[in-house]
C-alpha positions in Angstrom: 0.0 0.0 0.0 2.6 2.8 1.0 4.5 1.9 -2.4 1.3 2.6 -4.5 0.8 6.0 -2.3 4.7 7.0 -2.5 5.8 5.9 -6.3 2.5 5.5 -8.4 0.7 8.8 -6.7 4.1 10.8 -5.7 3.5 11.2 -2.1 6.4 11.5 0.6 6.3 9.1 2.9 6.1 11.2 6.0 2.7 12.6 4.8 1.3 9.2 4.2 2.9 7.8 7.6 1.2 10.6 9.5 -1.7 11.5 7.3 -2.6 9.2 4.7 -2.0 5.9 6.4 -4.2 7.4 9.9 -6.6 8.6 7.5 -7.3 5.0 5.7 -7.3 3.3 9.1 -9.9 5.7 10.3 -12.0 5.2 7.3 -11.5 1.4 7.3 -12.3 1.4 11.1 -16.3 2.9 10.6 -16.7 1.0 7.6 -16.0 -2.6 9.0 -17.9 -1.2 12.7 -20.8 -0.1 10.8 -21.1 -3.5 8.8 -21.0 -5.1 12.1 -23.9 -3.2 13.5 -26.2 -4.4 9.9 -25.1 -7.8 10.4 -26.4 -7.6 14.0 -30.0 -6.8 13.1 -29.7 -9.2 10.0 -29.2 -11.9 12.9 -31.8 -10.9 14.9 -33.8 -10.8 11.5 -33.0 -14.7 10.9 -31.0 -13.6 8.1 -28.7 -16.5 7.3 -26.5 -15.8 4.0 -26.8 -11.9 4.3 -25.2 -11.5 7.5 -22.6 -13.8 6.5 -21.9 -12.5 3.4 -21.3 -9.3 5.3 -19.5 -10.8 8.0 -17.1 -11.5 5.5 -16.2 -8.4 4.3 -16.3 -6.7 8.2 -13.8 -9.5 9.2 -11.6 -8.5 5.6 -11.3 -4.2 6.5 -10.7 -5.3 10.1 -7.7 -7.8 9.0 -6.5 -4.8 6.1 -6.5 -2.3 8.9 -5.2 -4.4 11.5 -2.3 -5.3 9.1 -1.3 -1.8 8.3 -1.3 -0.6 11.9 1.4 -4.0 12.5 3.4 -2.4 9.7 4.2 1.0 11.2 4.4 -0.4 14.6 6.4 3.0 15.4 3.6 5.3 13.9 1.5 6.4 16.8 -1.0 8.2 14.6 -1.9 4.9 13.8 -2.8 3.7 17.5 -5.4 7.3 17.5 -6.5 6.0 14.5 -8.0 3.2 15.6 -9.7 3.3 18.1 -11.4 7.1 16.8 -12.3 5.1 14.2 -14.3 2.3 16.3 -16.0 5.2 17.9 -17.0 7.3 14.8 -18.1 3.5 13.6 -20.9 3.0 16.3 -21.7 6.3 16.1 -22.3 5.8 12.0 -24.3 2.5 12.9 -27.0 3.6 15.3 -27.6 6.0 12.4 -27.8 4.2 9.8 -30.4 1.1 11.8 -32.0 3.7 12.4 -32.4 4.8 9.2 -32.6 1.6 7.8 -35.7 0.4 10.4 -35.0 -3.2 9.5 -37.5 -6.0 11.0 -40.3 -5.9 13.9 -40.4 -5.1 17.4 -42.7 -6.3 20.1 -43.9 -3.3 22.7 -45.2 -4.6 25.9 -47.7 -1.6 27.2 -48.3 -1.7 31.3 -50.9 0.9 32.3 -53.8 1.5 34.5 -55.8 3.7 32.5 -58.4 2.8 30.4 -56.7 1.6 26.8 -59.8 1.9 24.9 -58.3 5.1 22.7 -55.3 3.5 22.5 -56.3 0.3 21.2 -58.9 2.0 18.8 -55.5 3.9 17.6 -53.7 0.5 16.6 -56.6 -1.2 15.0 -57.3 2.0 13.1 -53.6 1.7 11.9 -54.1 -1.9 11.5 -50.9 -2.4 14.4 -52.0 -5.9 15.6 -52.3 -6.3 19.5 -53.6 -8.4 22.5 -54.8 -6.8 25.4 -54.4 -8.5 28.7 -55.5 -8.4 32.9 -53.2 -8.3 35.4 -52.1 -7.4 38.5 -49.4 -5.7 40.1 -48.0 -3.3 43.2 -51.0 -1.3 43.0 -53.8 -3.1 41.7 -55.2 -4.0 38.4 -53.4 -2.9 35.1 -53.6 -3.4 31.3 -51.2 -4.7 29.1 -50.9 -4.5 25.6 -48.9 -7.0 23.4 -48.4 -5.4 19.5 -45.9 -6.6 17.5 -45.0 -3.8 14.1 -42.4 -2.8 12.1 -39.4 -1.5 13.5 -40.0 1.7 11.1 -43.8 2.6 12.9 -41.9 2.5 16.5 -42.0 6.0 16.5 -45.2 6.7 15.6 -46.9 4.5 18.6 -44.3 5.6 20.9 -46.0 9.4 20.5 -49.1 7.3 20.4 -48.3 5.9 24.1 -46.6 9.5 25.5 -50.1 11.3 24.7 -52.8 8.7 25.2 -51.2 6.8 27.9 -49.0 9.2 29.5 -47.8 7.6 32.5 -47.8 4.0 31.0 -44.5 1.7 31.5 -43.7 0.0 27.9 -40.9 -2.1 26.8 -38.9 -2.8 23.8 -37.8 -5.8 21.9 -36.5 -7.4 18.5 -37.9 -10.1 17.4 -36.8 -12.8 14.0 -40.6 -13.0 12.8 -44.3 -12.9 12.9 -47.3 -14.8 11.8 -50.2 -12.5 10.0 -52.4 -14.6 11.0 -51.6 -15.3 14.6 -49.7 -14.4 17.0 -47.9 -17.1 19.5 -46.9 -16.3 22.9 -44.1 -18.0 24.3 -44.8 -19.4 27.8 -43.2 -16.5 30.5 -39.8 -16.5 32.0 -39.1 -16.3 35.5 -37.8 -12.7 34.8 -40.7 -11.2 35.2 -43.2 -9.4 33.0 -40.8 -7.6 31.0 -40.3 -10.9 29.5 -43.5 -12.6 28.9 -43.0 -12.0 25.5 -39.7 -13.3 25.0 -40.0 -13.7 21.2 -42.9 -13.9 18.3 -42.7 -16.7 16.1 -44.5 -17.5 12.6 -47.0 -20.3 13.4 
């Protein structure tokens, strides 16, 4: 690499040491971090051959980056380089799943106000739900089990924050779900937060 850089381009070689050679392990660093954080949700998605087909090329920069900082041992640029990069590629990740708003997500409502507007808001948005009895610290609550697409998160979130204002709700990815019907798993000894431990396609 530094002889393509210093003969074929005509760059010294203290400018790529402390400038170019940072600069690509930088780069290479968010590139291979972000893949990693795709082929994470392609995973949870069930996604066999696409998350390995990019778990080959995140394991490839790493090893390319890796090698180069081995090379120029004595180039402490290289060392910054590195780990900045890592950082900037998280950073980059969590914005692009977020842009990307790949797969579904089971929400888990807990409230104990009346959930009649708030169901009539998911079946008027066709958001598909089961509402159940319980009991807890304070009496008798609601809950509400609706599994969407990772992209409408948003859009029941504001839902929940201005029909059910002081309503605990919880989170979670899930590999698939059946249009038809939905499957509960049978409850962990975690508590509620994990009744619904995953969604599966009948």
């Amino acid at each position: 690499m530094e002889t393509f850089f210093t003969e074929q381009l005509g760059i010294d070689t203290p400018i790529f040491s402390y400038v170019i050679l940072p600069l690509l392990i930088f780069l290479a660093r968010i590139c291979d971090v972000s893949i990693n954080t795709v082929r994470i949700i392609y995973v949870m998605s069930g996604k066999k051959f696409l998350s390995t087909f990019l778990g080959f090329f995140e394991s490839l920069i790493w090893l390319l980056a890796i090698g180069q900082i081995f090379k120029h041992v004595d180039n402490i640029f290289s060392y910054i380089a590195y780990p900045a990069g890592f950082a900037a590629g998280i950073f980059v990740g969590m914005i692009i799943e977020e842009k990307l708003a790949l797969g579904k997500v089971v929400m888990r409502i807990i409230t104990r106000k009346n959930v009649n507007d708030f169901t009539a808001f998911l079946k008027e948005n066709n958001f598909r739900y089961s509402v159940l009895q319980g009991n807890g610290k304070d009496g008798k609550e609601n809950i509400i089990f609706t599994v969407l697409e990772r992209e409408n998160q948003p859009q029941v979130e504001k839902s929940i924050k201005e029909l059910l204002p002081t309503a605990f709700y919880t989170v979670g990815g899930i590999k698939g779900a059946n249009e038809a019907k939905i499957l509960l798993e049978k409850p962990s000894r975690r508590g509620i937060g994990s009744w619904l431990s995953s969604i599966k396609r009948k």
